[in-house]
N, C-alpha and C positions, 0 to 999 in steps of 0.2 A: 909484467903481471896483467896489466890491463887488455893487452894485447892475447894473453892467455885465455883470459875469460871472453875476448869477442872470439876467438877459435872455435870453445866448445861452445859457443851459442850459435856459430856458423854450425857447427856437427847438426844439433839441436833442428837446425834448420835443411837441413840437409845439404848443404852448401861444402862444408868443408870436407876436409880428407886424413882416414888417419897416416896415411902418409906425412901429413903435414906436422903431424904431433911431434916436441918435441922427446928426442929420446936423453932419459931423466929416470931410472929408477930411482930416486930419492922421492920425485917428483908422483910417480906411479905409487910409491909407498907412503904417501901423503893423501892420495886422493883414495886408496883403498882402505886407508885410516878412518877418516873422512864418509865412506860409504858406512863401513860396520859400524860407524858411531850413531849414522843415522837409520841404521836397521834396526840397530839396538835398540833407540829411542820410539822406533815406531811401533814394535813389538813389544815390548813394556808397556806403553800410552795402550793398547791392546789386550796385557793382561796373558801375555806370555811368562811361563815361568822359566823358560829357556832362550828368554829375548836373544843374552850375548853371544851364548853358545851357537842360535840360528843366524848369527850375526855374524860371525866367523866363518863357520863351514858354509852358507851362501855364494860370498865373495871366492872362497876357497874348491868349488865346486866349476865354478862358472870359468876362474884363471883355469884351471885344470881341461873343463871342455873345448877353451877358445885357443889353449895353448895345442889341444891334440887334433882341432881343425887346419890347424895351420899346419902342425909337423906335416899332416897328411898331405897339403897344399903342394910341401915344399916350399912356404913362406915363412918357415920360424922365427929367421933373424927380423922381423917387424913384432915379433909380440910386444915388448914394451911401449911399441910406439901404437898397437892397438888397443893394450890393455887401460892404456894416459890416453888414448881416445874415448873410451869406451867410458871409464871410470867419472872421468872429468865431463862429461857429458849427462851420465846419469844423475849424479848429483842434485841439479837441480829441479830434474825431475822428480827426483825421490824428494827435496821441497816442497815441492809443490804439492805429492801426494802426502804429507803429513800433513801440508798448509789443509790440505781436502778433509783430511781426519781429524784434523782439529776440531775445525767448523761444525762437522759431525759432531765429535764430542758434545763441545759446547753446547749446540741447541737440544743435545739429549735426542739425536735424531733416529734411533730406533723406535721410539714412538712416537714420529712425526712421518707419515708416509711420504709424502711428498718431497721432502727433504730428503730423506731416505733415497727416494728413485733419481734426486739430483746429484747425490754421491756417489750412487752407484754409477750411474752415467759417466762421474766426473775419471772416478777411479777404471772404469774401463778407456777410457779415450787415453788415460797414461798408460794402459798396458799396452793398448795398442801402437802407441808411441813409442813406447819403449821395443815394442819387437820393431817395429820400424826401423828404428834407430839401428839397431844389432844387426839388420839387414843388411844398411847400408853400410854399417863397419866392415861386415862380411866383406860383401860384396866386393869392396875397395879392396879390403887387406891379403883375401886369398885369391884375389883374380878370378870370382865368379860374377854369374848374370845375375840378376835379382832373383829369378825364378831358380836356380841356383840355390840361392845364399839364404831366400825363404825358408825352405825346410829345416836346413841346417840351422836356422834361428829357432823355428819350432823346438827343434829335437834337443837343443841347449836348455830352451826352459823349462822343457819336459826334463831332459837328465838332472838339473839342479833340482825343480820342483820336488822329483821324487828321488832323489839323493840325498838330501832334506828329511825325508819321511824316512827314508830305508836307514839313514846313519842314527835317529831321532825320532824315533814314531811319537813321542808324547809331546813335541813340536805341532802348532797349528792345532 
């Protein structure tokens, strides 16, 4: 287990490989468990009335894009060991942006400017990290170059973003 957790914080780092992942759907249905519980909890703390629902179809948008990047790769048989990269990785970062939202919360920082522009900061630097990350999953999993695996990570968050809106418009 221990050994699990220094993995994705190799990912994290961009060190590791989803290659390396091990393949485990129990273990993928654990960590995508794991994700929607903490979507759902951030969306709620937010004042979504369709927290769970955007909670679901998120995760269920994004397996769907990553799963029809790869058919097209001709890389399929690694989805599971992408998606237990991808999942187990994110995780903490979605931590970490609730740990951000909290903070937020707590000092009431819609009415604090300054606070305000250091969440906003904080919460873009995870987005960015977050495509990063997706990148280099890419990258590794379907045998592209970065410049490659960039778009193809755009176009993922854009298809969830607004698959999201298109299946849920009173979401967000």
């Amino acid at each position: 287990m221990i050994q699990l957790l220094f993995y994705f914080f190799e990912l994290l780092s961009f060190k590791g490989s989803p290659s390396d992942a091990p393949y485990s759907p129990r273990l993928l249905a654990a960590l995508i468990l794991v994700d929607i519980g903490l979507v759902a909890i951030g969306n709620y703390g937010f004042g979504s009335a369709n927290a769970m629902i955007d909670a679901i179809v998120s995760p269920a948008l994004l397996v769907a894009g990553i799963a029809g990047i790869l058919a097209l790769r001709n890389t399929f048989a690694r989805l599971v060991q992408t998606l237990t990269a991808y999942f187990g990785a994110v995780v903490p970062l979605k931590l970490l942006s609730l740990g951000l939202a909290l903070v937020y919360q707590t000092f009431n920082a819609p009415k604090a400017g300054t606070l305000a522009n250091f969440f906003a900061l904080g919460m873009l630097c995870m987005l960015l990290w977050h495509t990063a990350l997706l990148v280099h999953i890419l990258r590794a999993s379907a045998n592209w170059l970065s410049i490659q695996a960039l778009p193809a990570a755009i176009a993922l968050t854009i298809f969830v973003t607004v698959g999201v809106q298109l299946l849920m418009p009173s979401v967000g």
